[in-house]
N, C-alpha and C positions, 0 to 999 in steps of 0.2 A: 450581646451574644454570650453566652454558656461557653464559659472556659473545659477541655475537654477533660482534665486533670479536677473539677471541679465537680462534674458530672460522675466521673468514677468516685471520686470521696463519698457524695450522695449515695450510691448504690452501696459503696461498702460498708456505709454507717446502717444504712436499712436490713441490710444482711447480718450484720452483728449484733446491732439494737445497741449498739456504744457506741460513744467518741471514744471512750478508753481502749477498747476491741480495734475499732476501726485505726486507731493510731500505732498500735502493736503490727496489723497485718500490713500496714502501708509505710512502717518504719516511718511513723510523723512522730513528733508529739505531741499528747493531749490537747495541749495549747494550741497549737498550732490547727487542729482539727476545729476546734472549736474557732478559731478566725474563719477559714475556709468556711464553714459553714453559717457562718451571720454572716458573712459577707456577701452569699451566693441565696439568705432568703432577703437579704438589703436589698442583692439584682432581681432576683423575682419577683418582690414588693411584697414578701411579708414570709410569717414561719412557716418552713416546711415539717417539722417535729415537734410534734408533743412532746414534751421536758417528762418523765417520770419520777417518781424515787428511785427507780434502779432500772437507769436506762435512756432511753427515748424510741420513738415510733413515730411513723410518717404521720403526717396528718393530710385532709383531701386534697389539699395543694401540693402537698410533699409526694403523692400516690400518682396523681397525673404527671409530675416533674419524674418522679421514678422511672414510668412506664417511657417515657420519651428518650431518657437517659439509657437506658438497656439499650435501648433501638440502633441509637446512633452508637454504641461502643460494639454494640453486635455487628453495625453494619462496617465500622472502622478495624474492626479484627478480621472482617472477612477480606478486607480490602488490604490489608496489612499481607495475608495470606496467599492472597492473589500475585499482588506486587512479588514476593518472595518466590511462587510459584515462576511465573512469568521470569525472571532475573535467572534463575535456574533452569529452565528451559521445560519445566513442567506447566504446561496448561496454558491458562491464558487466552487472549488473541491475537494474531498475527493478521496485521493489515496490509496486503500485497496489492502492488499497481505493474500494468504490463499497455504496452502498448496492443489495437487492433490482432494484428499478423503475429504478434508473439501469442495472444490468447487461442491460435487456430490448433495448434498442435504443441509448441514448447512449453507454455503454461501449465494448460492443462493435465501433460505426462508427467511433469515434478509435480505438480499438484496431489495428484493422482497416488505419487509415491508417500507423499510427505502424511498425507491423511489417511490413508494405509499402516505408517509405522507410527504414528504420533495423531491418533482421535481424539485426546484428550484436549489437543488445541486446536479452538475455531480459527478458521480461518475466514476474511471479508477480503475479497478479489473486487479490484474495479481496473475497469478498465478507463483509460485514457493517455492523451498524447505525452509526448516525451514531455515538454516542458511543463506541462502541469505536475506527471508526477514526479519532477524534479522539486520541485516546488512545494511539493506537499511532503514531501523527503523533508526538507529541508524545514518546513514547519513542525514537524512532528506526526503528521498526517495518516504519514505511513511506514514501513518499517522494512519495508525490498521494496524494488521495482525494475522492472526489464524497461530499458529504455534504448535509442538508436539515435546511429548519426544521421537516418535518411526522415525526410527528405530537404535538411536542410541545416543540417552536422550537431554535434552534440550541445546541447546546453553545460553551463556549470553552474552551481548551486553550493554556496556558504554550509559549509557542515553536512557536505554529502560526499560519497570515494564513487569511484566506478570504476570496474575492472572488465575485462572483454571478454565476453560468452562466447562467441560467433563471427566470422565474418561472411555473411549473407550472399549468395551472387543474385542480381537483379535481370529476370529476364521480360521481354515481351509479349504482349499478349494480341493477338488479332482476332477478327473472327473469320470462322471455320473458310467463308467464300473469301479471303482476301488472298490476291495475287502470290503471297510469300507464303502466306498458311503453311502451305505443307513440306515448307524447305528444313524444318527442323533447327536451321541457323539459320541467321539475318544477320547482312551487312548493314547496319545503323542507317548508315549512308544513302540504302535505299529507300529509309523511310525520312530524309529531308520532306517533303510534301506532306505529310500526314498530321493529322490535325491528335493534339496529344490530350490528354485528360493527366491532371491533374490536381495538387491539394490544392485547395483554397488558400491556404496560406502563402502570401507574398512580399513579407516582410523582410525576407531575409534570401538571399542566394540559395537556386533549389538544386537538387543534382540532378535533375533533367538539364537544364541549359547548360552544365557542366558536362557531361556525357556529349551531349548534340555539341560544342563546341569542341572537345576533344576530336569530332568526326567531320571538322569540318564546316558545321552549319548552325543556326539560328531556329528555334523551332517556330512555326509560320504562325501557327494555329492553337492557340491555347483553352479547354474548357475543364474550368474549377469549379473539379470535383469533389469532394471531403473523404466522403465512405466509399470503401474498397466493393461492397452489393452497387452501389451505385456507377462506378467507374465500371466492371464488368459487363452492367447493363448497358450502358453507352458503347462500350467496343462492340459487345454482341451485336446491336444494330449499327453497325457499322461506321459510329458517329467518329472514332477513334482508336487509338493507340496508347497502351498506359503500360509503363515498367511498374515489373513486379517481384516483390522477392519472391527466395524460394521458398521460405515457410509457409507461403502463402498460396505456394502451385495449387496441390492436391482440393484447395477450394474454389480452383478455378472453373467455373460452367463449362457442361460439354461443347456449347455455341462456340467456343473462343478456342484457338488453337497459341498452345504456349512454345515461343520459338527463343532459344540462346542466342545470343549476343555475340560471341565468340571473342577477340581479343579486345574489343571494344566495349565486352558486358560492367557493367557498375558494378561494386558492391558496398553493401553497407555493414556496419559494423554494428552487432548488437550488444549493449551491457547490461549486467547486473549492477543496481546502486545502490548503497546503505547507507545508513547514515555513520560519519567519520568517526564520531564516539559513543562508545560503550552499544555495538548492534545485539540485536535480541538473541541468543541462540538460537532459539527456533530459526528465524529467519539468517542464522549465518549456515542453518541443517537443509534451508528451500536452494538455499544461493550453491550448496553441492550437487545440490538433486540437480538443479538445470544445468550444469556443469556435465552431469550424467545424462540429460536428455536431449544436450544438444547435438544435430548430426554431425556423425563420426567427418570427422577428415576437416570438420571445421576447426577455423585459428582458434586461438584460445583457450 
């Protein structure tokens, strides 16, 4: 492989038409010019210049090595520039992860802000669960992510911080014909019987069984669910009951009637997560914005 220091000598002797020129601009000397360059037509198997009386000139192997050598120092300056760019907080791209319910409304309004005052940097939004974009934080993946303690508390991740955005209150969801619908508040208590919908995930302690044990009771009836469209549709036909934040109300179907919890409501705690050294500015200017977009009165 083409040393990069080897490839710039090439262009700058082609540009001057000297080793004696190309040594002066590049503070070598002569000598020195001249190894670099037998040694770089010794790697590409033969001479790239014509020897002159006064001078030298590429020859057809030397033209096509030319043309390839521009490319990659063009493409190495721009990337140089970038780097520089991005470390400054000019340009770049910024790769953000948010969970479901953070993408309904908190995401999107820091979002909303940040590509408003700052178009010159892309932004690539994914969505996924906490502990993957812990995870990919933590690889280098991504560069912010909204992540949560629910439904089954916070992960921790090698070379990632998280600080608290939110503290979330988790309410109920029924549909429009169920006996409590229209009480506005539910005693927990009254829904022991009720068959709950649920993540799939069961790995780990959920805050459903937490909640329902704080009231007293065990839930009877369990169906895992993954997506929040999905959970919805099952309460609407009246298959269940499924806690829900409140970021996550205002997308809830008219079918379903959303009722408080009252002194026995959950809540979950939402975070901002970066990575522990050296975060992007851009990404420590999103991590204010949602600071700014999360609703008033919440912790953090």
């Amino acid at each position: 492989m083409f040393e990069i220091d080897a490839l710039r000598l090439l262009v700058t002797v082609a540009e001057t038409g000297s080793f004696t020129k190309a040594a002066v601009r590049l503070d070598y000397t002569q000598s020195a010019v001249s190894r670099r360059i037998a040694s770089l037509e010794k790697e590409s198997g033969g001479p790239l210049f014509e020897r002159l009386a006064r001078g030298v000139r590429l020859n057809p192997a030397g033209h096509a090595l030319h043309r390839h050598a521009v490319e990659v120092l063009a493409q190495l300056a721009g990337a140089e520039h970038e780097m520089a760019s991005i470390r400054a907080g000019r340009g770049g791209r910024l790769r953000v992860g948010a969970f479901a319910t953070a993408n309904i409304s908190l995401m999107p309004a820091a979002l909303r802000a940040f590509v408003g005052s700052r178009p010159d940097v892309e932004v690539v939004a994914v969505e996924g669960r906490t502990g993957e974009s812990m995870r990919r934080l933590a690889d280098g993946a991504l560069d912010l992510a909204v992540v949560s303690d629910y439904p089954s508390g916070l992960p921790s991740a090698d070379g990632v911080t998280t600080e608290v955005l939110l503290e979330d209150e988790l309410f109920v969801v029924l549909p429009r014909d169920h006996r409590l619908a229209g009480t506005g508040m539910v005693d927990l208590r009254e829904l022991r019987d009720e068959t709950w919908l649920q993540d799939v995930s069961a790995d780990r302690p959920m805050m459903l069984a937490e909640v329902c044990g704080r009231a007293g009771f065990r839930p009877k009836r369990i169906i895992r669910i993954a997506e929040w469209t999905g959970k919805f549709g099952y309460a609407a036909a009246g298959l269940g009951a499924a806690l829900v934040p409140s970021l996550a109300v205002w997308a809830v179907p008219a079918e379903l009637a959303v009722c408080r919890l009252g002194d026995l409501a959950p809540r979950r705690t939402v975070h901002v997560a970066l990575p522990a050294t050296a975060p992007l500015p851009a990404a420590l200017e999103l991590r204010d914005l949602l600071r700014d977009a999360a609703p008033r009165g919440a912790a953090g």
